[in-house]
C-alpha positions as CSV (number, residue, x, y, z in Angstrom):
1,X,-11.7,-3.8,-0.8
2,X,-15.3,-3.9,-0.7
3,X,-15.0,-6.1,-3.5
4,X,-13.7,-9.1,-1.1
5,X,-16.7,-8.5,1.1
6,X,-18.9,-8.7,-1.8
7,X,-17.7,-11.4,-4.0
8,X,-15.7,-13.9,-1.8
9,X,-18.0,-16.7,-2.7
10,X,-16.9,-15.8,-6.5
11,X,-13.1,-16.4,-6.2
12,X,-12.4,-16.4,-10.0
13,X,-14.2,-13.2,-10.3
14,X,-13.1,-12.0,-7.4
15,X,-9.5,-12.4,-8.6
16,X,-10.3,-10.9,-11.8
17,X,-11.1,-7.7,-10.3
18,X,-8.3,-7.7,-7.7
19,X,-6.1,-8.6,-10.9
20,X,-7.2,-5.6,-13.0
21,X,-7.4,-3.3,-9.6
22,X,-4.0,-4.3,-9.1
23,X,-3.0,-3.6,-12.8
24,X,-4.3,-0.1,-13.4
25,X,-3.0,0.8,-9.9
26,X,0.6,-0.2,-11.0
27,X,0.2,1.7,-14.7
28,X,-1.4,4.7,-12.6
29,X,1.4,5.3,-10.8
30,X,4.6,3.7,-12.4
31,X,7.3,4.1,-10.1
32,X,10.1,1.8,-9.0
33,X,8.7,2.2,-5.2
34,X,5.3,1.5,-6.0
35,X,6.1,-1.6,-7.7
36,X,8.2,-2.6,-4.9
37,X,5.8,-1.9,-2.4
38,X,2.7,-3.8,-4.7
39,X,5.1,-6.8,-4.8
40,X,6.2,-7.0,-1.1
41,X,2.6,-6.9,-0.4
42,X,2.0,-9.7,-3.0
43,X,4.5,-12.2,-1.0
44,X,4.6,-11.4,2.5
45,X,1.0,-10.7,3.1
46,X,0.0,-14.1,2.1
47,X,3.1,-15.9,3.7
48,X,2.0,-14.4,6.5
49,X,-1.7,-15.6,6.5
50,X,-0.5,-19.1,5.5
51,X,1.2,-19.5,8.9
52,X,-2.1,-18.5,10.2
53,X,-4.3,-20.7,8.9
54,X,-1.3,-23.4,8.9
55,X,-1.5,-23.2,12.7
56,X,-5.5,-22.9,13.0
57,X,-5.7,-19.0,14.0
58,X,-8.4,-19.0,11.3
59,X,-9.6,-20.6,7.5
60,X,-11.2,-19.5,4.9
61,X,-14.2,-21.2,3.4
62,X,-13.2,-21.7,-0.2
63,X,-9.8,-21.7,-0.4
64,X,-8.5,-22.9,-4.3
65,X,-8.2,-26.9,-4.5
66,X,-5.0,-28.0,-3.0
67,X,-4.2,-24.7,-0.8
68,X,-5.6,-23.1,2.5
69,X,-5.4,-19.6,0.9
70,X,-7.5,-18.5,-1.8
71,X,-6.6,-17.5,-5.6
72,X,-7.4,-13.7,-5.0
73,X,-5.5,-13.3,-1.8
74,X,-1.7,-12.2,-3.4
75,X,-3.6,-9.4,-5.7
76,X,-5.9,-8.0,-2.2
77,X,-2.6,-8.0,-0.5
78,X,-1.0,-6.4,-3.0
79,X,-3.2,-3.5,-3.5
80,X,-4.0,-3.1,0.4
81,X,-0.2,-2.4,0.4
82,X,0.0,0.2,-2.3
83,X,-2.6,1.6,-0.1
84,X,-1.2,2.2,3.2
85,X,2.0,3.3,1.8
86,X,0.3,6.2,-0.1
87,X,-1.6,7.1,2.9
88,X,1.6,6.8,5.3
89,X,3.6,9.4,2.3
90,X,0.8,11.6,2.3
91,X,0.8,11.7,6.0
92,X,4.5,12.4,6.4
93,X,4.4,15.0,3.6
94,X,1.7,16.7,5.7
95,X,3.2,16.8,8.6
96,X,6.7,17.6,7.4
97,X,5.1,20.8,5.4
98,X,3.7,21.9,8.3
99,X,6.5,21.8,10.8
100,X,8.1,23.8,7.9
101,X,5.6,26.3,7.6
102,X,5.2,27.0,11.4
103,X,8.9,26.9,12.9
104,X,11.0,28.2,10.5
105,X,10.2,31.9,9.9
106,X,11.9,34.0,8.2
107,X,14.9,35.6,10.5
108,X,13.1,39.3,10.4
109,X,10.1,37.6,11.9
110,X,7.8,37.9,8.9
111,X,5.9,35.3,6.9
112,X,6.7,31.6,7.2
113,X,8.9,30.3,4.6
114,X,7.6,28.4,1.5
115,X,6.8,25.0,2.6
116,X,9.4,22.2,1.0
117,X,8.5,19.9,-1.8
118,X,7.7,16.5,-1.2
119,X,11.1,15.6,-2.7
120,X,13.1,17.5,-0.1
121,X,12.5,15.3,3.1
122,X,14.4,12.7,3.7
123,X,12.1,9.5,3.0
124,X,14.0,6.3,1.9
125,X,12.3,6.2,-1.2
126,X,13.8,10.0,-2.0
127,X,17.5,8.9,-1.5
128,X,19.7,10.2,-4.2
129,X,21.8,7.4,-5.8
């Protein structure tokens, strides 16, 4: 996002970038939750910040002609979701593994069992259909 820091006086380019982020991001990694989590960032992160500014918590200085939010805001939103939800997977996965690999031994009391994929804890986003 260093991009927003850099080029918010440039909204059109700004929203280029965000746009083409956002695009290789989703054909990077093409799954059904990353989509859903890209989207849901898309809409409720700006719906949220619209009430903000609505109510005067704080503006921005070039929003696009007849809004209060600017052009690029959906796509930063978007990505900054797709973000967090990798990080907060990749924590879980970490500490799951290791809460594996430290209490369950094996019942003689030798080496810790093989830590679990990914796949095997129970994450919403795992759920068998």
């Amino acid at each position: 996002m260093i991009s927003v820091g850099l080029l918010w006086r440039q909204p059109f380019l700004l929203t280029g970038i965000l746009l083409s982020t956002g695009i290789a991001v989703l054909a990077l990694l093409r799954t059904r939750q990353v989509i859903t989590c890209y989207l849901i960032g898309f809409v409720l992160g700006p719906a949220a910040e619209y009430f903000a500014v609505a109510f005067g918590a704080w503006a921005y200085s070039i929003p696009m002609d007849g809004t209060i939010l600017p052009l690029w805001l959906p796509f930063g939103w978007g990505i900054a979701a797709v973000t967090l939800w990798s990080v907060l997977v990749e924590l879980a996965v970490q500490e799951a593994t290791a809460d594996l690999t430290h209490q369950h031994r094996d019942f003689r009391g030798g080496e810790a069992a093989r830590p679990a994929t990914p796949s095997q804890f129970y994450l919403p986003w795992n759920r068998r259909s």
